[in-house]
C-alpha positions as CSV (number, residue, x, y, z in Angstrom):
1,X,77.4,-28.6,-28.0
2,X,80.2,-27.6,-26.0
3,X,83.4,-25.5,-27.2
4,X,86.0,-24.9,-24.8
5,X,86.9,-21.5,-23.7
6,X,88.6,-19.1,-26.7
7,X,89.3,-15.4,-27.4
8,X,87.8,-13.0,-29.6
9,X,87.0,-14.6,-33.1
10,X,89.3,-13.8,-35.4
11,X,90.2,-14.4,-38.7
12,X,93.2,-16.9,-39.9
13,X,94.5,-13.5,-42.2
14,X,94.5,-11.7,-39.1
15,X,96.1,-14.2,-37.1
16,X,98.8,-14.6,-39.6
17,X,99.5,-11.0,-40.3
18,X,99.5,-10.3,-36.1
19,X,102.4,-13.4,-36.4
20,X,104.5,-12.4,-38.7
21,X,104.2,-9.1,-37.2
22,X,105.7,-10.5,-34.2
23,X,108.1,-12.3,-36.1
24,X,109.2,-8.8,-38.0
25,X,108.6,-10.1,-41.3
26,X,106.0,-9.6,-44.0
27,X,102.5,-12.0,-44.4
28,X,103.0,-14.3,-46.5
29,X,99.4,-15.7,-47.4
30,X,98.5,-17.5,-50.6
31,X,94.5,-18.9,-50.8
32,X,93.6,-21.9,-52.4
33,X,90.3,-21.7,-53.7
34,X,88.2,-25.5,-53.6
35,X,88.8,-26.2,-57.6
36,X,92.6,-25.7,-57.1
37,X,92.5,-28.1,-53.9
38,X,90.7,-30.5,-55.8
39,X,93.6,-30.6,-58.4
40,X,96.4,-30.7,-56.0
41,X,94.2,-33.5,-53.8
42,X,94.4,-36.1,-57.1
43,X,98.1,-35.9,-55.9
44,X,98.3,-35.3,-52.5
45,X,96.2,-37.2,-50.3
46,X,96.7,-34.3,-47.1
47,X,95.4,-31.6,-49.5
48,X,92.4,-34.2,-50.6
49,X,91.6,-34.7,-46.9
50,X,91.3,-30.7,-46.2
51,X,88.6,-30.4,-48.4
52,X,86.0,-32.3,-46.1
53,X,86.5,-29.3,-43.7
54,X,86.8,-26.3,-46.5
55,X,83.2,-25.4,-44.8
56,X,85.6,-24.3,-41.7
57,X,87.8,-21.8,-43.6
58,X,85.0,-21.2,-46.5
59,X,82.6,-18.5,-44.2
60,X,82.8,-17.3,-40.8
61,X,83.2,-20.0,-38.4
62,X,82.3,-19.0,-34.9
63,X,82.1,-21.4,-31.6
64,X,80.3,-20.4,-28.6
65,X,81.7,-21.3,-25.2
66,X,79.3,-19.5,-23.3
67,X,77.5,-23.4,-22.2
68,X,80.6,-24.5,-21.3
69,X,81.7,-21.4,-19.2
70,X,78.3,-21.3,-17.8
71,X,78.8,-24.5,-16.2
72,X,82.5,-24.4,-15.6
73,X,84.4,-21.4,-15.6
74,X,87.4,-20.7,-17.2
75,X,90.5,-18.4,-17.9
76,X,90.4,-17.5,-21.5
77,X,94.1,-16.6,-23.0
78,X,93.9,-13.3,-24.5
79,X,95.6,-13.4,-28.8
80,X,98.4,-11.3,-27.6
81,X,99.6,-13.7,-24.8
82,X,98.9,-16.4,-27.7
83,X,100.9,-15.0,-30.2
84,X,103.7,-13.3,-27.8
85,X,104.4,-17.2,-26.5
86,X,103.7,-19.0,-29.7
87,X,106.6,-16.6,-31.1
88,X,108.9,-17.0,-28.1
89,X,108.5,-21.0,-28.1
90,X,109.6,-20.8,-32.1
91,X,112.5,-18.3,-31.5
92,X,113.7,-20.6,-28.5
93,X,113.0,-24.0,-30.2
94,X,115.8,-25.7,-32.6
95,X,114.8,-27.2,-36.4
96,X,114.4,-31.4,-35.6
97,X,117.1,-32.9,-37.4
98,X,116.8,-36.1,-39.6
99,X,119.0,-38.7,-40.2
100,X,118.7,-38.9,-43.8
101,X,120.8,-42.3,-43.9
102,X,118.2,-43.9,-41.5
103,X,114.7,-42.2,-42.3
104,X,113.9,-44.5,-45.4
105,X,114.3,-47.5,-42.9
């Protein structure tokens, strides 16, 4: 199998914490065990869907790119440069705005 070139594994906690870091403001990070997704998935048929890929977020889940380097090369974008631009694009971007009179139609 064949993963396409990414940085040092980290964890989603990490990730979050290193963005909101950026964002100078404290994590904010609630986990939702499976029984409590189940619950909230008799409602919401998004949440329902997330539990056919808990195993992702459950243990550690690591993807080797080495095949696909091997055979192809490949710049890999360190987190920093990740987060730094992910946080620029959202400071420079502007809420979408809906037309509440003609988003039922």
């Amino acid at each position: 199998m064949w993963h396409l070139p990414n940085p040092q594994t980290r964890t989603t906690r990490e990730i979050i914490t290193d963005i909101d870091a950026a964002l100078n403001q404290p994590a904010r990070i609630t986990i939702l065990k499976k029984p409590m997704l189940r619950a909230i998935g008799l409602f919401n048929r998004n949440v329902h869907e997330l539990l056919s890929t808990y195993y992702q977020f459950d243990a550690p889940f690591i993807a080797d790119h080495s095949a696909f380097t091997s055979a192809f090369g490949g710049h890999i974008t360190d987190w920093n440069e990740i987060i730094h631009a992910t946080v620029e694009s959202h400071r420079h971007s502007t809420p979408a705005q809906i037309d509440v009179a003609t988003a039922s139609h």
